[in-house]
Each structure stands twice: as C-alpha cells, then as structure tokens.
C-alpha positions as CSV (number, residue, x, y, z in Angstrom):
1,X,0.0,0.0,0.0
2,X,1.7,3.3,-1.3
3,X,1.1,5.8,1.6
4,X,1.8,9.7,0.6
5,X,2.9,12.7,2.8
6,X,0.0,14.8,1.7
7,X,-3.2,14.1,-0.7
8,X,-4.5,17.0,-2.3
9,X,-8.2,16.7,-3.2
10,X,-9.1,19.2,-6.5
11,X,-6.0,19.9,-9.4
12,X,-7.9,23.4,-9.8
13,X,-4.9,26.0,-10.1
14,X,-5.3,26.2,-5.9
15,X,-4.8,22.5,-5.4
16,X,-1.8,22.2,-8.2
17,X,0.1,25.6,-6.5
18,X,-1.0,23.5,-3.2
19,X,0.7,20.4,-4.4
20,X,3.9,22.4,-6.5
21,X,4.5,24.3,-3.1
22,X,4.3,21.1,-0.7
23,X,6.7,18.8,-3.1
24,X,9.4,21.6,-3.0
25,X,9.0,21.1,0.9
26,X,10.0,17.5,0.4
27,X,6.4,15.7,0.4
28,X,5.3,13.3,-1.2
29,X,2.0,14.4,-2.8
30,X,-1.1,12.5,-4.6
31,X,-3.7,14.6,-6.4
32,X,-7.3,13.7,-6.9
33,X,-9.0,15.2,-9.7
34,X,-13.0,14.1,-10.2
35,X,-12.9,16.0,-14.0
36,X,-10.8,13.8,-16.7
37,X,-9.3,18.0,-17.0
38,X,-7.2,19.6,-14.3
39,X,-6.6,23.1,-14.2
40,X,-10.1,24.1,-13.2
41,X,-11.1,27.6,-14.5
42,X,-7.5,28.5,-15.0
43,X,-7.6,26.8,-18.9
44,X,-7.8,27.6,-22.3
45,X,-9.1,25.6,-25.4
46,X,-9.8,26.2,-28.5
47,X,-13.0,26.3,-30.5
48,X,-13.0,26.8,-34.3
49,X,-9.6,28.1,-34.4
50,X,-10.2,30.4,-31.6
51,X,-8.0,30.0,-28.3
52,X,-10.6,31.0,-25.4
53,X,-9.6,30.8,-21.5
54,X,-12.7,29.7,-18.8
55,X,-13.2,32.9,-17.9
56,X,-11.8,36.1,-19.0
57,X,-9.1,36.9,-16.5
58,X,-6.9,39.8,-15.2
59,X,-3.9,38.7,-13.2
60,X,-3.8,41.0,-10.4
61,X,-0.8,41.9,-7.7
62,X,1.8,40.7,-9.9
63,X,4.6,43.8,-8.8
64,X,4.6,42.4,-5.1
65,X,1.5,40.3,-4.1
66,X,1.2,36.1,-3.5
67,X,1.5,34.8,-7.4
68,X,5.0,36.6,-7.2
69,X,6.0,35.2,-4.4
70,X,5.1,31.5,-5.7
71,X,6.5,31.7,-8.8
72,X,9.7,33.5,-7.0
73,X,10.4,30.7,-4.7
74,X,8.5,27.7,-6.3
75,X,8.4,27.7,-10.3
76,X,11.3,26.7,-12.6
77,X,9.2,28.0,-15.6
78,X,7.7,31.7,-15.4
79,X,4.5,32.4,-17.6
80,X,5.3,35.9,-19.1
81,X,2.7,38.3,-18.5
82,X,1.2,41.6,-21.2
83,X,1.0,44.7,-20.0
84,X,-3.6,44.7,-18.8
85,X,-4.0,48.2,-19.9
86,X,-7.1,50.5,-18.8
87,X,-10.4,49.8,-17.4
88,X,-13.2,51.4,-19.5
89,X,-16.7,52.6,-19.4
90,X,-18.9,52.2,-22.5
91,X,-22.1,53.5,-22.9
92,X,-23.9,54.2,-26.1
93,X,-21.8,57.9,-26.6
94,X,-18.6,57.8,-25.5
95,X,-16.0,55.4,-24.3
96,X,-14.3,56.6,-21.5
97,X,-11.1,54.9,-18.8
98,X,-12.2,54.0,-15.6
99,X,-11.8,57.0,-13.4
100,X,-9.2,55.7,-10.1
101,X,-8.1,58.8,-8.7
102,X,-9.2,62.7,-7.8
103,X,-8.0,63.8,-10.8
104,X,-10.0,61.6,-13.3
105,X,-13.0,62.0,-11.8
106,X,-13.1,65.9,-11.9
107,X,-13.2,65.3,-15.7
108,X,-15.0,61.5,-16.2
109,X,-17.7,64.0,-18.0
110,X,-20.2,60.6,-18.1
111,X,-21.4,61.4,-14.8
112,X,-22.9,64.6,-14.3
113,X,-20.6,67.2,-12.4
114,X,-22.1,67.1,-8.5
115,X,-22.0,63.4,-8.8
116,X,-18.3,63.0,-9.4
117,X,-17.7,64.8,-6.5
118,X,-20.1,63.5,-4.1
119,X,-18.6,60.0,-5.2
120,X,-14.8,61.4,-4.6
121,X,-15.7,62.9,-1.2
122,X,-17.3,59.4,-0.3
123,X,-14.1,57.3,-1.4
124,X,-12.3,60.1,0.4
125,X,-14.4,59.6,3.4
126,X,-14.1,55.9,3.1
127,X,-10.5,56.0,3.1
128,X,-10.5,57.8,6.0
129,X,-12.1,55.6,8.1
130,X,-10.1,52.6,7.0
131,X,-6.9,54.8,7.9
132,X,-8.4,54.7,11.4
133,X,-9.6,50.9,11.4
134,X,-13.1,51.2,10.5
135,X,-14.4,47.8,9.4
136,X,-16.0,48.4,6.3
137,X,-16.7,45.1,5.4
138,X,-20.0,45.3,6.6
139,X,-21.2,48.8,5.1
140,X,-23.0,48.5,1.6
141,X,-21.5,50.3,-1.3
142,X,-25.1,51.7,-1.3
143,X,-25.8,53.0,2.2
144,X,-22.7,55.1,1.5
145,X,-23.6,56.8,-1.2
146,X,-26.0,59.9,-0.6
147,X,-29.7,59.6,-1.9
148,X,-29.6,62.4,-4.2
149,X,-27.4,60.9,-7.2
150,X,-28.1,60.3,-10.6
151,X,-29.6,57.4,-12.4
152,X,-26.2,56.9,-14.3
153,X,-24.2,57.3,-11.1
154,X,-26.1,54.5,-9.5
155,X,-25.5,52.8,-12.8
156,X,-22.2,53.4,-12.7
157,X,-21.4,51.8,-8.9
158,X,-23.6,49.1,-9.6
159,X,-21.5,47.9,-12.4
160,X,-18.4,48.6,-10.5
161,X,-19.7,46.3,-7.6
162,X,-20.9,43.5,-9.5
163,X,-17.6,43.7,-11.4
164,X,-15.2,43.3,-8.5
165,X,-17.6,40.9,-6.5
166,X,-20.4,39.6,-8.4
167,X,-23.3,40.9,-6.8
168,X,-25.0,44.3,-6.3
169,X,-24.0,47.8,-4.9
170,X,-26.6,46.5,-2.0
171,X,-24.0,43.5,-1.2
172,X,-20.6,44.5,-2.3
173,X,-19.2,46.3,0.7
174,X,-17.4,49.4,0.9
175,X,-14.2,47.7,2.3
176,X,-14.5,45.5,-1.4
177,X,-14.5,48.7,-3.0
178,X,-11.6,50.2,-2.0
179,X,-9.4,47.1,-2.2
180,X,-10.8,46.2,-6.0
181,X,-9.9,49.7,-7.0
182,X,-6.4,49.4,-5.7
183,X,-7.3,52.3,-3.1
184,X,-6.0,50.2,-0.1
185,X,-3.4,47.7,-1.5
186,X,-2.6,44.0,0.0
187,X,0.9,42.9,-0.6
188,X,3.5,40.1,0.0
189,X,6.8,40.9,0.2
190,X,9.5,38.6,-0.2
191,X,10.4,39.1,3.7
192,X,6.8,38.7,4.5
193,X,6.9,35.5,2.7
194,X,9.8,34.3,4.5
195,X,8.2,35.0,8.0
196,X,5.0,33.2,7.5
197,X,6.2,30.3,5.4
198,X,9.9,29.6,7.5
199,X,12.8,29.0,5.1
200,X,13.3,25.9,2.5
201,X,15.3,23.0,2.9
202,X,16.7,23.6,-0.7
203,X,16.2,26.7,-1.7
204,X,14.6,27.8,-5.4
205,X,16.3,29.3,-7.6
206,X,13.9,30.8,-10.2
207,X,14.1,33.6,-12.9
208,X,12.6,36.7,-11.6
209,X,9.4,37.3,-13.0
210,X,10.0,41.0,-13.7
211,X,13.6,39.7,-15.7
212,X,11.6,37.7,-17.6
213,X,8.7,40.1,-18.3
214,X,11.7,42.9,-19.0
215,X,13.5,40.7,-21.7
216,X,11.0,39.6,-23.6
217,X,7.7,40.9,-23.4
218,X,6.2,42.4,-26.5
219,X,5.0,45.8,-24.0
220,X,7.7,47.2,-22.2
221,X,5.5,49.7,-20.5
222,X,4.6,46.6,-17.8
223,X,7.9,46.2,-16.5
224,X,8.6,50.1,-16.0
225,X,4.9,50.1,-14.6
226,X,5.7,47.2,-12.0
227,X,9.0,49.4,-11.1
228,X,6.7,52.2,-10.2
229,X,4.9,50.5,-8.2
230,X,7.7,48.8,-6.3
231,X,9.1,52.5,-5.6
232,X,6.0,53.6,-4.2
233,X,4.4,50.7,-2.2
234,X,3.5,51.6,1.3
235,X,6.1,49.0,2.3
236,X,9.0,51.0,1.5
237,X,7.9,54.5,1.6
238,X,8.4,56.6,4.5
239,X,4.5,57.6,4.3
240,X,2.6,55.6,6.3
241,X,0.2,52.7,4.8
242,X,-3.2,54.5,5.1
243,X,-1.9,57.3,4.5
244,X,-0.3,56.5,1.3
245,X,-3.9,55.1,0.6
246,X,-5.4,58.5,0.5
247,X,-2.0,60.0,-1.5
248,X,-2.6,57.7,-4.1
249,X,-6.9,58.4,-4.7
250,X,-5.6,62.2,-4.6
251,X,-2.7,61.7,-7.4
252,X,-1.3,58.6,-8.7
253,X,-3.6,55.7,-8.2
254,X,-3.9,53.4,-11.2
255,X,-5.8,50.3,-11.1
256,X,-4.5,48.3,-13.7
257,X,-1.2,49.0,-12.6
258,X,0.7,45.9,-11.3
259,X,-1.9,43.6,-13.6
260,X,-1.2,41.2,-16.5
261,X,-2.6,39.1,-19.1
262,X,-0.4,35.6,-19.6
263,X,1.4,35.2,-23.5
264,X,-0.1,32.1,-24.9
265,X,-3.9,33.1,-22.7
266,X,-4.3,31.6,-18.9
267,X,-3.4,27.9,-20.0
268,X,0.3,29.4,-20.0
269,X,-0.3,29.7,-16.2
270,X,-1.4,26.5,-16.1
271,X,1.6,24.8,-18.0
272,X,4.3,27.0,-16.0
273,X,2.8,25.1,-13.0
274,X,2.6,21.7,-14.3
275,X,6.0,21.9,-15.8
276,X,7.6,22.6,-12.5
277,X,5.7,20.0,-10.8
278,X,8.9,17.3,-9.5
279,X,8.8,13.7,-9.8
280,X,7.5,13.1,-5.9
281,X,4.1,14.6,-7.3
282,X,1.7,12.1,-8.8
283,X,-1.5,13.6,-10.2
284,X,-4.8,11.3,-11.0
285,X,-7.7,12.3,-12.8
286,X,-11.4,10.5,-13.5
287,X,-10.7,9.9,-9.3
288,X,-13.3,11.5,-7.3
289,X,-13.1,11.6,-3.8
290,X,-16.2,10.5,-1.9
291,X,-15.0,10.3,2.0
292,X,-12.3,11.6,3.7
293,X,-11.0,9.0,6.1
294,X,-10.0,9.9,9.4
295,X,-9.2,8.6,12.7
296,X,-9.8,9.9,16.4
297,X,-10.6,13.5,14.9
298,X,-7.3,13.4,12.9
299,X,-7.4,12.8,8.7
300,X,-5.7,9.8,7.6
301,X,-6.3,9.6,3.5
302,X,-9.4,9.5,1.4
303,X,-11.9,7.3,-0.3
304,X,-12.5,6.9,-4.1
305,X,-13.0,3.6,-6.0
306,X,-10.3,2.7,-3.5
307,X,-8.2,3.8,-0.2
308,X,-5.2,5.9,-0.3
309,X,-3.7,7.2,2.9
310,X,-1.0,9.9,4.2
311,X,0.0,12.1,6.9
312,X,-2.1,14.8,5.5
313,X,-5.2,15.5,3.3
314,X,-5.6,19.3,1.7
315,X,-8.8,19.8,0.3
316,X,-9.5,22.6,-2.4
317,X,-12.8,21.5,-3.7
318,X,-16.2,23.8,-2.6
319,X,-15.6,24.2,1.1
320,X,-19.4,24.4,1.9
321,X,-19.6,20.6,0.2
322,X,-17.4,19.4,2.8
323,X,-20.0,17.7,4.9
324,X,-21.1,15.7,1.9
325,X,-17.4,13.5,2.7
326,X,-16.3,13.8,6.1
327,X,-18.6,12.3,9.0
328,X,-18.8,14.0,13.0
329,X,-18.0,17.9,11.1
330,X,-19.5,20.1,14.2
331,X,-22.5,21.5,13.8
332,X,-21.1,25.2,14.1
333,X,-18.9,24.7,11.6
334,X,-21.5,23.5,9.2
335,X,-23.0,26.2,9.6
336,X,-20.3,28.5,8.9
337,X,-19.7,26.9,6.1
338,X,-23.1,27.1,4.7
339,X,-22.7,30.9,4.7
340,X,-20.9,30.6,2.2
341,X,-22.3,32.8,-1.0
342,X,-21.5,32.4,-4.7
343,X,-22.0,33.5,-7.6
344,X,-22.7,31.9,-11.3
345,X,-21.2,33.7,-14.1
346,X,-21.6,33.4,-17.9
347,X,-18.9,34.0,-20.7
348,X,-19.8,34.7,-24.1
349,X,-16.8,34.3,-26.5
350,X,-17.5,36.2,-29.8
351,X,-14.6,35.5,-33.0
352,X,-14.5,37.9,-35.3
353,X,-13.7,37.8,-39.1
354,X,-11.7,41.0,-38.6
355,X,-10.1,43.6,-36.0
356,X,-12.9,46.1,-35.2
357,X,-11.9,49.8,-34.4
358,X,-14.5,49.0,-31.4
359,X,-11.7,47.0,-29.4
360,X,-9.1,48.9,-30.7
361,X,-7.6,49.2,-27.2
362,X,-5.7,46.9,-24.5
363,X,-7.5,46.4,-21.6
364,X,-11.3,45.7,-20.9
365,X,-14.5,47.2,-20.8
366,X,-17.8,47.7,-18.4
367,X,-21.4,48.1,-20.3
368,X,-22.7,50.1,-17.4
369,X,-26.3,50.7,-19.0
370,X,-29.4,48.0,-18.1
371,X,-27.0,44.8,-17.7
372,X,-23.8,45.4,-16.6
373,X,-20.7,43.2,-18.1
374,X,-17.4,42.8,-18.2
375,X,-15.7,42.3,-21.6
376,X,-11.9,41.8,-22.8
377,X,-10.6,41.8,-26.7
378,X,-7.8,38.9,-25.3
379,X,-6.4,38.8,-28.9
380,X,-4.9,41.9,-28.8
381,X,-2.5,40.6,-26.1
382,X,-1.5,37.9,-28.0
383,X,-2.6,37.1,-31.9
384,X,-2.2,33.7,-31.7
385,X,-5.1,33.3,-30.2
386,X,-7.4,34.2,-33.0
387,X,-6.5,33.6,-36.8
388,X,-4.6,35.8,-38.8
389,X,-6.3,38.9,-39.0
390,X,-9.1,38.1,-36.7
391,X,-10.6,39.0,-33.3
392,X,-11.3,37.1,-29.8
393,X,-13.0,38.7,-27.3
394,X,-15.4,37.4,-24.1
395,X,-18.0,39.1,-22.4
396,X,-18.7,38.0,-18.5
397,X,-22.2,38.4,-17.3
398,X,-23.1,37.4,-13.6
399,X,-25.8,34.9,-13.9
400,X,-29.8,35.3,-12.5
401,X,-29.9,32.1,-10.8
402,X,-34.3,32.2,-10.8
403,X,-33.5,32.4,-14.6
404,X,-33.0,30.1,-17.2
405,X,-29.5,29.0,-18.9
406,X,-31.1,30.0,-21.6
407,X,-33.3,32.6,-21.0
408,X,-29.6,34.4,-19.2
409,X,-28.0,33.7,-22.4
410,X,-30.4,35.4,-24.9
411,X,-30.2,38.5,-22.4
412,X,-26.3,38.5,-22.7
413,X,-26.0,38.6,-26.7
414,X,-29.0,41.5,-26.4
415,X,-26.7,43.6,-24.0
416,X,-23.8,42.6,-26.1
417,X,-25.5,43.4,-29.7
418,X,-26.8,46.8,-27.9
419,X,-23.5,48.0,-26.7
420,X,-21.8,47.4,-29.9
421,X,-24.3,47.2,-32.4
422,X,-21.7,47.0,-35.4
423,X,-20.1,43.7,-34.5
424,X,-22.6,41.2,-35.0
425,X,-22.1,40.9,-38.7
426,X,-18.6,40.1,-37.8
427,X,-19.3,37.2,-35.3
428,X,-17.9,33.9,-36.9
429,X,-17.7,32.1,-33.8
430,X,-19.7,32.0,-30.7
431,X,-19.1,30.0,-27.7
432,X,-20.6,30.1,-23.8
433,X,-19.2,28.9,-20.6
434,X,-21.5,29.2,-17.2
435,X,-18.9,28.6,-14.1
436,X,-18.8,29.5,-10.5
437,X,-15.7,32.1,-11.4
438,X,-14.6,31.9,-7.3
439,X,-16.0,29.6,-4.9
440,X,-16.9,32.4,-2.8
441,X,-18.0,35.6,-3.1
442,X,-16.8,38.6,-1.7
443,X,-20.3,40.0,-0.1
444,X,-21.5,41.4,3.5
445,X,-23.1,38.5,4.6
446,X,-20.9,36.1,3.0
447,X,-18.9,33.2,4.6
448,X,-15.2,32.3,3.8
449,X,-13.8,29.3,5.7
450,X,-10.4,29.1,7.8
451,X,-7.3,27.1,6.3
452,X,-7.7,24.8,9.3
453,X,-10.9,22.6,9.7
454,X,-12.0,21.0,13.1
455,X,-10.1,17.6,12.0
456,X,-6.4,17.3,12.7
457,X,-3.8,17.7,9.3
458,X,-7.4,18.0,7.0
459,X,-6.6,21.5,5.4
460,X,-8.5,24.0,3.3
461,X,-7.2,25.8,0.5
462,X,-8.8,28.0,-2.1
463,X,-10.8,31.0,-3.3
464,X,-13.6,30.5,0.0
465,X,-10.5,30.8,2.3
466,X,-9.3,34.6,1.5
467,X,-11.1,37.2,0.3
468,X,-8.5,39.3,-1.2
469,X,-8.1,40.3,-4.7
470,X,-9.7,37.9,-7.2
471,X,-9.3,34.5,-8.8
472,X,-5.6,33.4,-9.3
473,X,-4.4,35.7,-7.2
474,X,-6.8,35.5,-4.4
475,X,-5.9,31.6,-4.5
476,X,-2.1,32.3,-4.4
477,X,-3.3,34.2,-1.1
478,X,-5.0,30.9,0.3
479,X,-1.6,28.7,-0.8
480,X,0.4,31.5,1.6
481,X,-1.5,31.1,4.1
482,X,-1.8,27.3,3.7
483,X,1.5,27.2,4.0
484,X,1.9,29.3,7.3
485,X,-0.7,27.2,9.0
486,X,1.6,24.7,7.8
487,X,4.3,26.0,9.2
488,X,3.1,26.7,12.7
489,X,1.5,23.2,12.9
490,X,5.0,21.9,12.7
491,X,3.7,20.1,9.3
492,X,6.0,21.9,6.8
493,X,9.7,21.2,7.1
C-alpha cells in the first residue's frame, strides 16, 4: 500500500500551486482530480480556431503580491505576462477609462458634475475611516452613497460592484470597493513571505518574473509600470500605509497598474505550474473523492474507488460541500460553512472575421447601462489566439440564478448586440461557458472558511478561504496562508 505525505483533493490552479508548493517542501503528494481535466477555471481551449480561456481573467498583484511570491520561490518556468492596460466605461456615446483617482473623476464627464464629487468625497471619506480601522466590510456600497445621485451614477457603482464581486451595490461592501480599486493595496513581500512560510530545505532558484517580463515581453510599458509601483508601495515608503492610501486616490492611483494578461492566454499559467511539478508529485484524474477518512478527529487519507492514505489531506474542492465527505463535522462549523455565498457567471466568446476599431484598445470594458458586463478583446494581447487577421473577445455576465441557462444567455448577446451594435455581422464564432468564477463571493453576509478545519492535518485551501483580490491571485493568497498554517502546525519542514 503506497502511503503519501499529503493528498490533495481538487487539481484546480489552488490545489496544483498546493501540491507544487508542498513537493518543493519534500512531500510526497497524490492529487485527486473528479474531471478527466485539471486546471479548473485556469484553462484555455480552442474552439474553431479560436483559443478561449474559462473565464476572461486579469492577473492582479503581480509587482509584489502572492502569485510573485510563488512563482519566485517555487516555479522553474515563469509564464510571461502583457501589460492589462485601462479599465473602461462604454455607454452608447462615448467610451471613457475607468476613473481611479481625484484627478480623473473631476473630468469623467459621463457622470454629471455634482456626482463625481459626491462620489470622490465618499471614497475620500471611506479611506479615511479605513486609515483609522473602520471595518468596512459590513457597510454596503449603497448606504454610503447619498440619496440624491443620478440614475447613471447608480448605474455606474452598480457595475463597478458586480464587477469586483459579483453581486450588487446592495451586497458589495465598501471595504470591497476600495481594495478592488487598488485604493487600499494588499501585498506580499518577499520578507513577509519568509516569516509566514519559514525558510526551504533547498532553496529555489527561479528567474525573476519582472527579468523575464523585461527581456522579452512584447509591451515594455509593464515592466517600467511594476517598477513604479515597487518605488511607491507603502512597504517602502516613508508615508505611512493608510496614509499612502489616500496619496494615491488624490494623485497617482492606477488600477491596472501591477496587472497582467499571460502570453499564450491563462493555460500558460497553467503549464508554467505543471511543468515545475517534480517527480514526488503524482496527479490522477477521473478519481473523485467520496469520504475523507479519518481517525480519532485526525485525517488519515481519502476514499475513491479505492483507499489511499498519508500524513495529510488538503482539500481545495467547494468548502461548503465538505459535509457531503467527512462524517462528525461540528454542527457550528457546518453552519459557517453554509454561509458561504457564490456566484454563477456566464462567458460569451464572440470570434470575429476582422479587427474592429471597437476594441481597438488593450484592456477591458464595463457596459454600465441595463445589464452590466465585463468584456476583454484577449487577442490583442497575443494574436495567436485568433486567426490571422481576426478577433477574440469574451464578455462576462453574472448569472440570474431564478433564470433560465437559456433565458440568461439570450439577455447577454442583447446587451452585447446593444453595446456594440456594429459587431454582429462580424461574429464567426460563438461560444458560452456558465462557471462559478470563485467559490466564494466577496459580499457582506458572505462566509469564507479558515485554512484549518475541526479535524487534525485536513486542510482548506482556495478562493472561499481569502477574500483578497480575485481569482488566481486570491488563491495564491489561500496557498500562503496554507502554508503558514503549515508552518506553525509543525507540518511543513
């Protein structure tokens, strides 16, 4: 009977960067899969030619946050990362960047004049607060907005919200807000890193990533815009944090700065990880788990068609399906766990038969008008994702779950086909993927679950374990932490 160090249950990007991260520790590690896919929704594929990702994604943190710090001490091949570009607002006039500081909205003419600075005295207000260690995590978007404010302005937030956590400006907090708009900044240093996670037995030596994106990325502009932002984190400056905050809103805030779109689309994040997967990790797919076996309250392996055992068991599946495979959970922790909120999204993928002066940008859009979306031309990153002389973009709706697939669907391509009314003659390929983008939700009354569970060495890891940042980068937060609890439970070296 092979027995392992640590089984990871789920090869989603959280449990592979659980299992990459653990083997360069020295363990021994199994991975489960219950797909005959790993990678979860950090994938591409192609359909008629097309290269599409599940999802459209925007690699956040990437100047000093958790994906650094993994693929700094833990990858031997780096994915090399586009420069994002701007956020943008299109309505059916004008076409407009995302105002992210005091200066842009005195002239983001979309909104009417009293608005923009009602809105910049609330965000000023709101930073304030947080200086001082208001929680804001509980205070709607909405209830901190005055009554008096346009249609468009509530328009406008409303979009914003559901962008950066999937719901409305009536559940998206005001802490969510700030941190999605790069107001208030989470970071990982390299000497951060080192305190929670302890020091390697054999230490990795990896490429930087901003060597690699400096050589040979086709946009420059990234690299000098990941310098910037290394000069003026918090971290090194002489201004305090929260301060610095409220410096930034008044000048220099940028919130694409620091972001990247992967060469090649996501699956190039995907094969940097696999590729620096070592020998002692052994990856199965077709193998769901159905019980987690333990042992006087302590996890001992898990169950598929057969046993397997080890020291440890991560699990980075749903954390509020837990109970479904472990017997005795508490009943308080069940709970918790069912407080957990998602959210449903769809992706429409439109190729074109030609480049459109419509997404004649880099970067991504908001609709902000009847049914907000989120939409990115990914092929102007990286051509080789659409044929020669042709167009890829997606379009990410958040999905009415009292609604029909279909029903949602129809209501997308009208938004879409409103917006940009000149593009549907050019649509040669259509394609739509409905996912659960992060297993969590970042809302006021939503649950997220602690790396540790009530069973001994049974782990959680994952994007319902943090709620910082977004998708890859909020589950390169969870691995950190993982690994700290790790750490401290005497589990890791």
């Amino acid at each position: 009977m092979d027995k392992y160090d640590v089984i990871v249950v789920g090869a989603g990007i959280s449990g592979l960067l659980a299992a990459l991260t653990l083997s360069k520790h020295g363990k021994k590690v199994l991975v489960l899969e219950k797909t005959e896919h790993v990678g979860g929704n950090c994938n591409s594929y192609m359909v008629d030619g097309f290269q599409v990702d599940t999802g459209a994604h925007a690699i956040t943190h990437l100047a000093v946050g958790p994906l650094k710090m993994l693929m700094d001490n833990y990858f031997d091949y780096m994915p090399v990362f586009e420069d994002y570009g701007n956020y943008h607002i299109r309505t059916e006039n004008s076409f407009q960047k995302v105002p992210s500081n005091l200066k842009e909205f005195v002239t983001f003419d979309m909104l009417p004049k009293k608005d923009r600075i009602v809105l910049a005295q609330a965000i000023t207000k709101a930073l304030t607060l947080s200086t001082f260690g208001v929680n804001l995590s509980k205070q709607s978007a909405y209830d901190s907005l005055p009554n008096n404010l346009s249609n468009n302005t509530y328009d406008f937030v409303d979009a914003i919200s559901h962008f950066l956590s999937g719901k409305s400006m009536k559940e998206t907090s005001v802490h969510r807000m700030l941190t999605g708009s790069s107001f208030v900044r989470d970071s990982v240093t390299q000497e951060q890193f080192e305190i929670i996670v302890g020091s390697k037995e054999t230490p990795q030596h990896t490429e930087s990533i901003l060597q690699s994106i400096l050589r040979s990325n086709f946009h420059t502009s990234l690299g000098t815009r990941l310098t910037e932002v290394l000069e003026l984190s918090p971290i090194k400056s002489s201004i305090p944090h929260a301060f610095a905050s409220i410096s930034r809103f008044a000048i220099s805030n940028d919130t694409a700065k620091a972001q990247g779109y992967p060469r090649r689309g996501l699956k190039a994040v995907l094969n940097s990880v696999l590729h620096s997967l070592p020998d002692t990790v052994e990856i199965q797919t077709d193998s769901e788990v159905k019980r987690i076996l333990t042992n006087e309250g302590k996890a001992i392996g898990v169950e598929t068609d057969q046993a397997y055992y080890a020291d440890i068991v991560v699990y980075t599946g749903f954390a509020k399906n837990l109970p479904d495979i472990i017997e005795d959970l508490p009943r308080s922790y069940v709970d918790e766990l069912g407080g957990i909120v998602q959210t449903k999204s769809l992706t429409v993928w439109l190729g074109l038969d030609k480049k459109i002066d419509e997404f004649n940008y880099i970067g991504s859009e908001i609709w902000f008008k009847d049914t907000p979306y989120w939409a990115m031309p990914i092929s102007n990153y990286d051509s080789s994702l659409a044929p020669k002389g042709k167009q890829l973009a997606g379009f990410v709706f958040v999905v009415d779950e009292n609604r029909s697939e279909g029903s949602e669907i129809k209501k997308a391509y009208d938004a879409i086909y409103h917006a940009l009314p000149s593009i549907e003659k050019h649509v040669e390929m259509q394609h739509e993927q409905i996912t659960i983008p992060e297993k969590a939700a970042v809302t006021i009354s939503g649950k997220f679950a602690d790396i540790r569970t009530p069973i001994k060495n049974l782990y959680l890891a994952g994007t319902d374990t943090d709620n910082r940042s977004m998708g890859i980068t909020r589950a390169a937060y969870s691995i950190i932490e993982m690994l700290g609890a790790f750490n401290e439970d005497g589990n890791l070296h």
